[in-house]
mmCIF file of the N, C-alpha and C atoms, coordinates in Angstrom:
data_MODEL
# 
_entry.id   MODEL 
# 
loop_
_atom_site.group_PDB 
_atom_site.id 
_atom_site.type_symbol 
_atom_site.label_atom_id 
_atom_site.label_alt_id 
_atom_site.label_comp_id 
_atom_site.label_asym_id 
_atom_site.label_entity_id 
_atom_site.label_seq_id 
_atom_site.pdbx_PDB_ins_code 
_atom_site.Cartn_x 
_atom_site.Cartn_y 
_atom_site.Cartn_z 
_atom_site.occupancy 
_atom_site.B_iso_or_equiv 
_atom_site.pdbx_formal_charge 
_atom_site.auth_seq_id 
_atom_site.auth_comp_id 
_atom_site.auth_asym_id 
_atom_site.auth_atom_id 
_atom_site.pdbx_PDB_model_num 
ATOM 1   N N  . UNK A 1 1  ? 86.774  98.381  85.837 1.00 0.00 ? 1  UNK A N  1 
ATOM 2   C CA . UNK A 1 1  ? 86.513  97.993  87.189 1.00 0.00 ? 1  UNK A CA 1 
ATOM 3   C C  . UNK A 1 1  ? 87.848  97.917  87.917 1.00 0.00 ? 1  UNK A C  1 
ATOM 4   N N  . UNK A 1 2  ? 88.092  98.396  89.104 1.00 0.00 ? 2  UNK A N  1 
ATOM 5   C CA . UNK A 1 2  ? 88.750  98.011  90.079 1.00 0.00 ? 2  UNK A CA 1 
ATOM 6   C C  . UNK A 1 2  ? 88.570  97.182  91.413 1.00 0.00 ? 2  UNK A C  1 
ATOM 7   N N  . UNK A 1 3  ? 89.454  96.326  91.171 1.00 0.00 ? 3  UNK A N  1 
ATOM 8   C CA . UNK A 1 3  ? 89.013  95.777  92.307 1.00 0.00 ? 3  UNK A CA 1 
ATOM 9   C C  . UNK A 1 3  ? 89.716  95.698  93.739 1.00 0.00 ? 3  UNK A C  1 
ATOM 10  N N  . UNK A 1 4  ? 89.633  95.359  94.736 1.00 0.00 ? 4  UNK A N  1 
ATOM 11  C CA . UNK A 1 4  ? 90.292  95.791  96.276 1.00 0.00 ? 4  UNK A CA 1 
ATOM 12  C C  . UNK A 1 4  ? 91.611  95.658  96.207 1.00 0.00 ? 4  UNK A C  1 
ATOM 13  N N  . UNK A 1 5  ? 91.763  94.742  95.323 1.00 0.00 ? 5  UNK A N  1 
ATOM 14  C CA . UNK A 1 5  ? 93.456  94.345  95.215 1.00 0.00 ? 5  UNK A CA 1 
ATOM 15  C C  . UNK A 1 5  ? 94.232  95.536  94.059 1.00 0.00 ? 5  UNK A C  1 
ATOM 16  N N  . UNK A 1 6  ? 93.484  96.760  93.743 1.00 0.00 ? 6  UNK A N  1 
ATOM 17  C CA . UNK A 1 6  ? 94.014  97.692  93.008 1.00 0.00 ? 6  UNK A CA 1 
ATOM 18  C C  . UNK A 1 6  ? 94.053  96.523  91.339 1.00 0.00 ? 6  UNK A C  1 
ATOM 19  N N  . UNK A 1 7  ? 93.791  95.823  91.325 1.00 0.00 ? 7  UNK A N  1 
ATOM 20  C CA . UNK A 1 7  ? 93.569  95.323  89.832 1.00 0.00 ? 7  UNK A CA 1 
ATOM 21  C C  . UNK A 1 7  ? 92.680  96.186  88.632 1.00 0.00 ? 7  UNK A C  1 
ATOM 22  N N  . UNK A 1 8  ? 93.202  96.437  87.937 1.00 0.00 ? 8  UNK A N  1 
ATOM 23  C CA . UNK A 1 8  ? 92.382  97.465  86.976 1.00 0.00 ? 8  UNK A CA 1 
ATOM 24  C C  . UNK A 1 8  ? 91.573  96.341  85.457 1.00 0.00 ? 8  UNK A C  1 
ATOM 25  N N  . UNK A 1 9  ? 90.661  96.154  85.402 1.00 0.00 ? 9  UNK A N  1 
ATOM 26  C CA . UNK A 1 9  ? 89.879  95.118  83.955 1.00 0.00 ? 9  UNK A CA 1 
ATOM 27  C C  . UNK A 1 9  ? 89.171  96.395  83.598 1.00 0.00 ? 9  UNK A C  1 
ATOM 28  N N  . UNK A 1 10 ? 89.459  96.476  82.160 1.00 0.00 ? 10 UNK A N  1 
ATOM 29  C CA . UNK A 1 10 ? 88.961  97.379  81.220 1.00 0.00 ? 10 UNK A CA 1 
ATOM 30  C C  . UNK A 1 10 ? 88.436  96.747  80.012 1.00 0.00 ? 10 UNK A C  1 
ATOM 31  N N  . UNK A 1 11 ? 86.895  96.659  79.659 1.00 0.00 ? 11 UNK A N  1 
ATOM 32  C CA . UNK A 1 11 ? 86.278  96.241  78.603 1.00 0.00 ? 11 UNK A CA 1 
ATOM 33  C C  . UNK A 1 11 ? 86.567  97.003  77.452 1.00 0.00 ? 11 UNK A C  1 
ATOM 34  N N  . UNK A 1 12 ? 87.258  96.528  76.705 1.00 0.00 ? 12 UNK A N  1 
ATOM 35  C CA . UNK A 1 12 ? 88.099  96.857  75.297 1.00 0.00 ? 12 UNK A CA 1 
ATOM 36  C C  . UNK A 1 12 ? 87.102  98.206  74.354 1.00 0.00 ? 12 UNK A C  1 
ATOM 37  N N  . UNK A 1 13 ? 86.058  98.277  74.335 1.00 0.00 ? 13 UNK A N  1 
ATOM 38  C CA . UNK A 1 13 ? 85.515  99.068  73.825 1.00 0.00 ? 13 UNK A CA 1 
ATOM 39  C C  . UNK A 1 13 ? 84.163  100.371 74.616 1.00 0.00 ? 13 UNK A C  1 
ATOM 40  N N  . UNK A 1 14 ? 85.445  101.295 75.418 1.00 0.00 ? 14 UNK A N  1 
ATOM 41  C CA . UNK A 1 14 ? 84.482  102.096 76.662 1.00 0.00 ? 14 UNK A CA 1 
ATOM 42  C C  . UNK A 1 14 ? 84.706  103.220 75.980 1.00 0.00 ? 14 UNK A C  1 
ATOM 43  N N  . UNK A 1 15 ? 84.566  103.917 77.215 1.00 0.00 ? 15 UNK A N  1 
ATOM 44  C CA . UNK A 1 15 ? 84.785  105.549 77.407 1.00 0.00 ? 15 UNK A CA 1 
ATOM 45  C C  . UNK A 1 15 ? 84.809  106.007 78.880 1.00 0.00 ? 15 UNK A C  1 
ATOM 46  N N  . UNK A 1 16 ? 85.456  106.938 78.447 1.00 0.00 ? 16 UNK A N  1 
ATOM 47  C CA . UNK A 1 16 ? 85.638  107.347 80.462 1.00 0.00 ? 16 UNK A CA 1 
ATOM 48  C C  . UNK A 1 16 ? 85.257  109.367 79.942 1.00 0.00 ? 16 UNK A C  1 
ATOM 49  N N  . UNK A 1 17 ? 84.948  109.766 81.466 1.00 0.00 ? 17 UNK A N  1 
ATOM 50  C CA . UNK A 1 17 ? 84.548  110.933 81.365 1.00 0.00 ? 17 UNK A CA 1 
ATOM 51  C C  . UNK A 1 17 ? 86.014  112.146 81.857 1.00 0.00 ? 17 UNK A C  1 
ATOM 52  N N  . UNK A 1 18 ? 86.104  113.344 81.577 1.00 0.00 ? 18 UNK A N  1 
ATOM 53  C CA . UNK A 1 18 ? 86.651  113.945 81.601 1.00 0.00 ? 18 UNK A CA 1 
ATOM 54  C C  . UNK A 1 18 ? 85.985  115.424 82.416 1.00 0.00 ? 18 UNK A C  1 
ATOM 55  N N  . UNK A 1 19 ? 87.170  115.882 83.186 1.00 0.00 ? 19 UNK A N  1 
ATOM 56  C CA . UNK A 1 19 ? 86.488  116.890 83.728 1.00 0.00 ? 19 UNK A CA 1 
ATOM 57  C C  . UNK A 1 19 ? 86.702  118.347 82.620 1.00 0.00 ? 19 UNK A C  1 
ATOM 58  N N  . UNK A 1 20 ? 85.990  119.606 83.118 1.00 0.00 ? 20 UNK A N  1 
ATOM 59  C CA . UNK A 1 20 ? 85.858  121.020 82.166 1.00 0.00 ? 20 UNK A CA 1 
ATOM 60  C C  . UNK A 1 20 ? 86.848  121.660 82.757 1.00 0.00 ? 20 UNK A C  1 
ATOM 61  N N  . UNK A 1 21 ? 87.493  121.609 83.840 1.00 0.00 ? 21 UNK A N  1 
ATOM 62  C CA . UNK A 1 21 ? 88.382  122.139 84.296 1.00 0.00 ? 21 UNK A CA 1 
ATOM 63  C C  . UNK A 1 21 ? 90.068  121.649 84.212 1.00 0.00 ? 21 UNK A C  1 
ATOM 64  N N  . UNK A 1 22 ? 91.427  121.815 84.366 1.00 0.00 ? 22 UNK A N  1 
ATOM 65  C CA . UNK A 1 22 ? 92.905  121.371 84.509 1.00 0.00 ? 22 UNK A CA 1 
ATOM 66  C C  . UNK A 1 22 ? 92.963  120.663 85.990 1.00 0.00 ? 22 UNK A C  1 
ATOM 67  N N  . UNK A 1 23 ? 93.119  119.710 86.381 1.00 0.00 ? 23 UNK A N  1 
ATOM 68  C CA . UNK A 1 23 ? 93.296  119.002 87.271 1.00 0.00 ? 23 UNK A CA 1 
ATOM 69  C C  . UNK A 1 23 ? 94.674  119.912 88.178 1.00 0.00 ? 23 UNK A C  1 
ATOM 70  N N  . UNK A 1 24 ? 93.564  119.891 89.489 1.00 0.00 ? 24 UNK A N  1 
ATOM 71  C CA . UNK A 1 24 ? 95.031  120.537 90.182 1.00 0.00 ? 24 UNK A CA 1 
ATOM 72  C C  . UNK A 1 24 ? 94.461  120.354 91.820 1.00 0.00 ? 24 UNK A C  1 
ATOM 73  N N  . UNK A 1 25 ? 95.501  120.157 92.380 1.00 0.00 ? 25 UNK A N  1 
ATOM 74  C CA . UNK A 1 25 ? 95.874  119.621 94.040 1.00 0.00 ? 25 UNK A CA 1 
ATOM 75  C C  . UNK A 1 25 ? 95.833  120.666 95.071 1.00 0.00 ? 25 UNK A C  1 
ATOM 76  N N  . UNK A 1 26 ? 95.764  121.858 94.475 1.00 0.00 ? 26 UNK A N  1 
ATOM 77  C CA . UNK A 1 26 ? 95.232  123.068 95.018 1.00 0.00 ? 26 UNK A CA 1 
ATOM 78  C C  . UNK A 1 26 ? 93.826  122.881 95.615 1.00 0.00 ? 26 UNK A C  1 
ATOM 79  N N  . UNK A 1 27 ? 93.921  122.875 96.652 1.00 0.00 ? 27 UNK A N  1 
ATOM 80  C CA . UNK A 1 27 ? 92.972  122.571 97.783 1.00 0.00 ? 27 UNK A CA 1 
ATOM 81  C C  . UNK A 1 27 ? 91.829  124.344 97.794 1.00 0.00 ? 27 UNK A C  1 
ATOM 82  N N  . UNK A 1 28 ? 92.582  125.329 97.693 1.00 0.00 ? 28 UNK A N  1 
ATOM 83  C CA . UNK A 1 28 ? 91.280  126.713 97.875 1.00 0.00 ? 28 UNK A CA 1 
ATOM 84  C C  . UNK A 1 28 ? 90.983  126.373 96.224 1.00 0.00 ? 28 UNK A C  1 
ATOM 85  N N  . UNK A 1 29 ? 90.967  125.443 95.132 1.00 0.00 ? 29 UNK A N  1 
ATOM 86  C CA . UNK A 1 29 ? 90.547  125.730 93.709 1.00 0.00 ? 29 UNK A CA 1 
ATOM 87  C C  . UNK A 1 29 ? 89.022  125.602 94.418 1.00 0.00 ? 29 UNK A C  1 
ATOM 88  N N  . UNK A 1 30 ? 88.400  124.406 95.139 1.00 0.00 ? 30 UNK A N  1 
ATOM 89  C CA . UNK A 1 30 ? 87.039  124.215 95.674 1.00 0.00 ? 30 UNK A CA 1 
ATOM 90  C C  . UNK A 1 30 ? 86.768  125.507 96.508 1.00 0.00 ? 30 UNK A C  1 
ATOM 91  N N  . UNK A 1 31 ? 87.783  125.803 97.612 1.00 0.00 ? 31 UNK A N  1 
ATOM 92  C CA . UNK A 1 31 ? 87.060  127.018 98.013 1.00 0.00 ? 31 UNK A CA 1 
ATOM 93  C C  . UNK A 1 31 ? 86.927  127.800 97.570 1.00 0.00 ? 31 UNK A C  1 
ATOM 94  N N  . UNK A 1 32 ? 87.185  128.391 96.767 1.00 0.00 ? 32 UNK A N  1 
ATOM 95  C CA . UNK A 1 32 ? 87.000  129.555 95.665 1.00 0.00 ? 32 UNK A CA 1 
ATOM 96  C C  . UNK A 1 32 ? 86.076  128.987 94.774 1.00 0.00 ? 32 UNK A C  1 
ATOM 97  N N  . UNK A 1 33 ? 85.225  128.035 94.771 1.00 0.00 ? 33 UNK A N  1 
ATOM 98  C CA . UNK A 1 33 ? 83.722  127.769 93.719 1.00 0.00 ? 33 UNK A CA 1 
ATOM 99  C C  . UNK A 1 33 ? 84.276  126.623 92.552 1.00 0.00 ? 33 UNK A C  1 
ATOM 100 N N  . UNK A 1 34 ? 85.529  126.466 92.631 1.00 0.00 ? 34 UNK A N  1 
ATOM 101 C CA . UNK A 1 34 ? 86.252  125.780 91.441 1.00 0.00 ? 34 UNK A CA 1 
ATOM 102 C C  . UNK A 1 34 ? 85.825  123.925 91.398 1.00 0.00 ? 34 UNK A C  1 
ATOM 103 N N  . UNK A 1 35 ? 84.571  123.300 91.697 1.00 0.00 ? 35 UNK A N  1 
ATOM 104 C CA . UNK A 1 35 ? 85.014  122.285 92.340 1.00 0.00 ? 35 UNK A CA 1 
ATOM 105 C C  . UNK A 1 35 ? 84.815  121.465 91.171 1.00 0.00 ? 35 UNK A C  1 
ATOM 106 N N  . UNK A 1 36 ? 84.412  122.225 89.706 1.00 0.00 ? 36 UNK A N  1 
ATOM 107 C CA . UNK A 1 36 ? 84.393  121.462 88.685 1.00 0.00 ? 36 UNK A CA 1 
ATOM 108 C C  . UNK A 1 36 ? 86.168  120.710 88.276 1.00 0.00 ? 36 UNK A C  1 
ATOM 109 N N  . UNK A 1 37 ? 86.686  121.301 88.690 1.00 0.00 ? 37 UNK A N  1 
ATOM 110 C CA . UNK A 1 37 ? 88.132  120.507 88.612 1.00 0.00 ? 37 UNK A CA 1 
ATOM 111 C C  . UNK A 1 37 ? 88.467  118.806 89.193 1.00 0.00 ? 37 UNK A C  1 
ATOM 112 N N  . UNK A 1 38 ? 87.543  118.163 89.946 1.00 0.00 ? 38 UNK A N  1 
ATOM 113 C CA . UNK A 1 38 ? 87.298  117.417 90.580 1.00 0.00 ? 38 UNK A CA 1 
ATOM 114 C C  . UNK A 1 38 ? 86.143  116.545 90.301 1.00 0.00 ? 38 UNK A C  1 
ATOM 115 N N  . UNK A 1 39 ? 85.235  116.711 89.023 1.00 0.00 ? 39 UNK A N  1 
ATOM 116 C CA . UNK A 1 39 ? 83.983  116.254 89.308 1.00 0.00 ? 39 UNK A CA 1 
ATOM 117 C C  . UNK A 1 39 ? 83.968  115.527 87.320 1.00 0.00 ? 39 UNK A C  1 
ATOM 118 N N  . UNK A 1 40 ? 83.604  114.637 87.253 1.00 0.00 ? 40 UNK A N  1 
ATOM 119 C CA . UNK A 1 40 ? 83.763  114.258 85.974 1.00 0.00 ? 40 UNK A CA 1 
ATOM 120 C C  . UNK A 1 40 ? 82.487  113.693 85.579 1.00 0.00 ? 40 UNK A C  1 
ATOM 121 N N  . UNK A 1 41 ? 81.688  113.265 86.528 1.00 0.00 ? 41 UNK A N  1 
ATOM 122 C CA . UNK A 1 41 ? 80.150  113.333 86.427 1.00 0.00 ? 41 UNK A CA 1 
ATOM 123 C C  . UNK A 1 41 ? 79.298  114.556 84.992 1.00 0.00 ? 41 UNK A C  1 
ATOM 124 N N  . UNK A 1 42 ? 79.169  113.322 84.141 1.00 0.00 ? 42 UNK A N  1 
ATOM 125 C CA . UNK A 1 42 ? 78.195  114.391 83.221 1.00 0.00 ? 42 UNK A CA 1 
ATOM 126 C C  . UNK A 1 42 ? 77.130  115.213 83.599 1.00 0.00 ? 42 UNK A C  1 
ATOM 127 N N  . UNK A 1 43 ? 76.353  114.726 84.712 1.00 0.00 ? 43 UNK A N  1 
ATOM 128 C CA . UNK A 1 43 ? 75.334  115.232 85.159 1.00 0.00 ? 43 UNK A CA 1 
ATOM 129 C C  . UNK A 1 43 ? 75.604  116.994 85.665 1.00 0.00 ? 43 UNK A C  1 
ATOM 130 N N  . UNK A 1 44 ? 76.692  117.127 86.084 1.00 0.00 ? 44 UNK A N  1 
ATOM 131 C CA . UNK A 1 44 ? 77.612  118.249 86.885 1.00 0.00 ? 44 UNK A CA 1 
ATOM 132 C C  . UNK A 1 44 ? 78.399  118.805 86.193 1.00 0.00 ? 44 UNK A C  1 
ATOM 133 N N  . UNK A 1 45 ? 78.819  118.553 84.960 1.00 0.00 ? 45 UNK A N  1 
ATOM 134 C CA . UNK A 1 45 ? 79.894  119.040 84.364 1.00 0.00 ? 45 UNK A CA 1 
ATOM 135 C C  . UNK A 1 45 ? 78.993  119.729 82.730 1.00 0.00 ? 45 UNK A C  1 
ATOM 136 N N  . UNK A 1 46 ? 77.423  119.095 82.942 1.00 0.00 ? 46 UNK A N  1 
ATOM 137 C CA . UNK A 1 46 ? 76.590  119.994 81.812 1.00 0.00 ? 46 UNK A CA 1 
ATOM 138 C C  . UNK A 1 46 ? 76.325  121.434 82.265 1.00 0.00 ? 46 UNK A C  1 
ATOM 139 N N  . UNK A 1 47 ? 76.390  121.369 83.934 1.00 0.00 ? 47 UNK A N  1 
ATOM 140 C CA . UNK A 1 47 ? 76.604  122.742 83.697 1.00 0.00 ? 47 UNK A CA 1 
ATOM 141 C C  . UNK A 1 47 ? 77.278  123.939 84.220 1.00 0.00 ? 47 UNK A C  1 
ATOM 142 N N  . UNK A 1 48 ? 78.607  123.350 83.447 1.00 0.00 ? 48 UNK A N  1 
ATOM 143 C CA . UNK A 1 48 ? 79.763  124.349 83.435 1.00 0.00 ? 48 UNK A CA 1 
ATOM 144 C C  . UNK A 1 48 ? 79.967  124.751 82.011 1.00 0.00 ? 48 UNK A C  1 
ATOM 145 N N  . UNK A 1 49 ? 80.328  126.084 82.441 1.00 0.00 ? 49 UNK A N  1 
ATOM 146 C CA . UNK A 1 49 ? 80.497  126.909 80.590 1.00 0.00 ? 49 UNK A CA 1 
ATOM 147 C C  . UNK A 1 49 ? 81.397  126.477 80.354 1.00 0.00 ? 49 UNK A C  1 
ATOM 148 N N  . UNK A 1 50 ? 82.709  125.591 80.890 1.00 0.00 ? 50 UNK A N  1 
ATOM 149 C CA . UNK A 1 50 ? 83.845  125.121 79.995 1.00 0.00 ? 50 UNK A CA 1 
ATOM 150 C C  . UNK A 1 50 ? 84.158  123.452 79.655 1.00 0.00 ? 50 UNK A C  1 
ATOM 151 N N  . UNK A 1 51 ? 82.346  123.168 79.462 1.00 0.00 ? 51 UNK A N  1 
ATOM 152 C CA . UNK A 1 51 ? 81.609  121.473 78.983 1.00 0.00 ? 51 UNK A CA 1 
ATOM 153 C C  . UNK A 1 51 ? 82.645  121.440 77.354 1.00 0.00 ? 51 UNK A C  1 
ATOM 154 N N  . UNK A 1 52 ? 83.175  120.156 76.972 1.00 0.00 ? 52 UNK A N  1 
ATOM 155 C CA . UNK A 1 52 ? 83.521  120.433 76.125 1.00 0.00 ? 52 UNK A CA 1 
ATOM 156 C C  . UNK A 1 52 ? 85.006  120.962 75.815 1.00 0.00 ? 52 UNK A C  1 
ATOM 157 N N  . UNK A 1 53 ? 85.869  121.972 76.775 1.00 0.00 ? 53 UNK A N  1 
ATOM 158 C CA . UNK A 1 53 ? 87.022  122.558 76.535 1.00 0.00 ? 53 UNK A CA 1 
ATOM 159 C C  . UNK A 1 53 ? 88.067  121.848 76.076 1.00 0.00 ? 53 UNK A C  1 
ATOM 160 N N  . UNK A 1 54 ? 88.291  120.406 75.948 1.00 0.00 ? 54 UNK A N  1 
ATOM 161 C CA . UNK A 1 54 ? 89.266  119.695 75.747 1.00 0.00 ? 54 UNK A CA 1 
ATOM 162 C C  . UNK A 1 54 ? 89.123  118.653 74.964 1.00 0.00 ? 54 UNK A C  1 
ATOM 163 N N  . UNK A 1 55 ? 87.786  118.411 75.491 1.00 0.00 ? 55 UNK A N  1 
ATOM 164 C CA . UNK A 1 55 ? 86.984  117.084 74.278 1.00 0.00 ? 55 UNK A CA 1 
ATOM 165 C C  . UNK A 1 55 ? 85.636  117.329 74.485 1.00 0.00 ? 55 UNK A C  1 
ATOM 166 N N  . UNK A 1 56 ? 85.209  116.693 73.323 1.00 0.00 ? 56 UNK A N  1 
ATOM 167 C CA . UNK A 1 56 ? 83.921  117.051 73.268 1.00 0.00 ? 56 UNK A CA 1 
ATOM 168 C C  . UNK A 1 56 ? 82.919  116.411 73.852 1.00 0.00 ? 56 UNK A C  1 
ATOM 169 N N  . UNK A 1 57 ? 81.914  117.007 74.397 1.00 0.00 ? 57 UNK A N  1 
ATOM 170 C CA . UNK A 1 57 ? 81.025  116.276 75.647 1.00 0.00 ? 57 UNK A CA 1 
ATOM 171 C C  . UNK A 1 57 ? 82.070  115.754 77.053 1.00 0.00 ? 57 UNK A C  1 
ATOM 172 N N  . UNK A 1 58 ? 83.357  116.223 76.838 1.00 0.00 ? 58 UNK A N  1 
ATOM 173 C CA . UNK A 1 58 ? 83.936  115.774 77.781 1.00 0.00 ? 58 UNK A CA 1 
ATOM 174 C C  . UNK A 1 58 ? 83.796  114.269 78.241 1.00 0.00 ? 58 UNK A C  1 
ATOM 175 N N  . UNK A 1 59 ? 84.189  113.903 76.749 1.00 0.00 ? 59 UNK A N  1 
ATOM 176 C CA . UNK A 1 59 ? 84.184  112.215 76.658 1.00 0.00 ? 59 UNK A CA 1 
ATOM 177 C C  . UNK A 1 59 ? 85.374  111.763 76.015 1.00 0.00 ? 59 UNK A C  1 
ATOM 178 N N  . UNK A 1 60 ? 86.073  110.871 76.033 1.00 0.00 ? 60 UNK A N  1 
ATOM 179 C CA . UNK A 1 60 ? 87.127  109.924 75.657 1.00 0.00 ? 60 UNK A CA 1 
ATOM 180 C C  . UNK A 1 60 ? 86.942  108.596 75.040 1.00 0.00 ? 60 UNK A C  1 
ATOM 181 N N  . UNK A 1 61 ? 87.241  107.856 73.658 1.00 0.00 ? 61 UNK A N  1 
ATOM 182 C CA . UNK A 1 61 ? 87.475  106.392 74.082 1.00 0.00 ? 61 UNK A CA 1 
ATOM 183 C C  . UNK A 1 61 ? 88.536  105.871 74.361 1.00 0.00 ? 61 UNK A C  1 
ATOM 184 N N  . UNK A 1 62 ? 88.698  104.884 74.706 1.00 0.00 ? 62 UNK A N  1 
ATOM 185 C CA . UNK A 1 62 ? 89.940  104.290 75.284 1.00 0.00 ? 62 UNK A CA 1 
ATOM 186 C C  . UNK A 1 62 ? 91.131  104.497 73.890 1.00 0.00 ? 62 UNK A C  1 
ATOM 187 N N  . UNK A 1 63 ? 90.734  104.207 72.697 1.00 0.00 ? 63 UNK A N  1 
ATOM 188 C CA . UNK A 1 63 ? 91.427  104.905 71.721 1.00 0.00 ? 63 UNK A CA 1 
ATOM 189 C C  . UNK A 1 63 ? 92.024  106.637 71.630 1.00 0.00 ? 63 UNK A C  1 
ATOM 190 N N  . UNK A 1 64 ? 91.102  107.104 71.994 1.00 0.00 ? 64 UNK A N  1 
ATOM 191 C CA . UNK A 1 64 ? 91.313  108.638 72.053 1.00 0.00 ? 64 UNK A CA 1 
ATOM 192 C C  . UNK A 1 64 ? 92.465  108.706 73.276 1.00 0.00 ? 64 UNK A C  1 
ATOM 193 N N  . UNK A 1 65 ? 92.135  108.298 74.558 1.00 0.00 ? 65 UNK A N  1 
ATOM 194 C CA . UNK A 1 65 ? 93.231  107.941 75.644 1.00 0.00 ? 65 UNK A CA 1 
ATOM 195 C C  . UNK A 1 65 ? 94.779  107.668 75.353 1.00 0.00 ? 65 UNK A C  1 
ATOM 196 N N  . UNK A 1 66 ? 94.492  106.772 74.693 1.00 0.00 ? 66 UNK A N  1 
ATOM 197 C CA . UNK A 1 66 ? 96.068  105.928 74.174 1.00 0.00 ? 66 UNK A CA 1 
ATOM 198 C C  . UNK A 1 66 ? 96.833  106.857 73.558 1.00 0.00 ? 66 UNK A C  1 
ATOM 199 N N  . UNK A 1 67 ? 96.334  107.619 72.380 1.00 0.00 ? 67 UNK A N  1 
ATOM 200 C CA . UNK A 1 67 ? 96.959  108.614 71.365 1.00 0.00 ? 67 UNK A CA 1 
ATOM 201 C C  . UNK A 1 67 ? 97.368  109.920 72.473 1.00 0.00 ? 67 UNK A C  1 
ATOM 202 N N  . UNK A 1 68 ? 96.625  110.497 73.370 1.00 0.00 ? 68 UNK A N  1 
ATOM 203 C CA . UNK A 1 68 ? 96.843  111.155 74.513 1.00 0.00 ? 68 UNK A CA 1 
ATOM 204 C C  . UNK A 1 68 ? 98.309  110.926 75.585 1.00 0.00 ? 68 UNK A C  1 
ATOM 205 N N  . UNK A 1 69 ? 98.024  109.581 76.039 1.00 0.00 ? 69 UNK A N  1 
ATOM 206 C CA . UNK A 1 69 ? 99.388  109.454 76.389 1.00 0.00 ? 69 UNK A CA 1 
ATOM 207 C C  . UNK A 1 69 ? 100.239 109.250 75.696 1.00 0.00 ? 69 UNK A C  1 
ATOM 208 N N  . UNK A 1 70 ? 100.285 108.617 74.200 1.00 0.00 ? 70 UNK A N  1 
ATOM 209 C CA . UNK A 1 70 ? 101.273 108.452 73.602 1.00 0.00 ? 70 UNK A CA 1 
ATOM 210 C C  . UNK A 1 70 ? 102.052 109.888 73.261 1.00 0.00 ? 70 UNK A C  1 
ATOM 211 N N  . UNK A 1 71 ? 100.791 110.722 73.182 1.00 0.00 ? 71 UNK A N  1 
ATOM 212 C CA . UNK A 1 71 ? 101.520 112.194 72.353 1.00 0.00 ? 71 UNK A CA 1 
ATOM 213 C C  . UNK A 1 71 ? 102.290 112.971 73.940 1.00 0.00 ? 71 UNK A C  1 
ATOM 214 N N  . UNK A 1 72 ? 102.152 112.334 75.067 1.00 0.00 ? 72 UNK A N  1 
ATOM 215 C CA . UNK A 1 72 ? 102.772 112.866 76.271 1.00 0.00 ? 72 UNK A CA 1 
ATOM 216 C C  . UNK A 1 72 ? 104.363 112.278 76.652 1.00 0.00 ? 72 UNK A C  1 
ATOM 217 N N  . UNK A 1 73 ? 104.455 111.079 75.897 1.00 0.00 ? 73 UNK A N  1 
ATOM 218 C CA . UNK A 1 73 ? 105.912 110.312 76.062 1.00 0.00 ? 73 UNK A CA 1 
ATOM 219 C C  . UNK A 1 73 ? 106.870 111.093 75.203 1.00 0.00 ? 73 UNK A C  1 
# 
């Protein structure tokens, strides 16, 4: 949860969703049909052919996260 004051509370045992696409600030990626880059909604991201490309079901746990940034430091 976030709250107005930008405070971040995270219940110790979640998951967060992941998008099928590389995150990018490129504004024509949507105009050009790309808007799965932006959308992390399972509902929307079942159906893209690249569900899955990075993790599976394009799911995370907060464990899986940690090892992620750690392997980025």
């Amino acid at each position: 949860m976030v709250t107005d004051n930008f405070d971040v509370y995270m219940y110790r045992d979640g998951y967060l969703r992941t998008s099928s696409e590389p995150f990018s600030l490129n504004l024509s990626d949507d105009v050009e049909g790309n808007s799965m880059v932006h959308l992390t909604n399972y509902c929307m991201q079942k159906n893209s052919e690249n569900l899955g490309r990075f993790e599976e079901g394009n799911t995370l746990s907060y464990d899986e996260l940690q090892e992620c940034v750690r392997a980025e430091v």
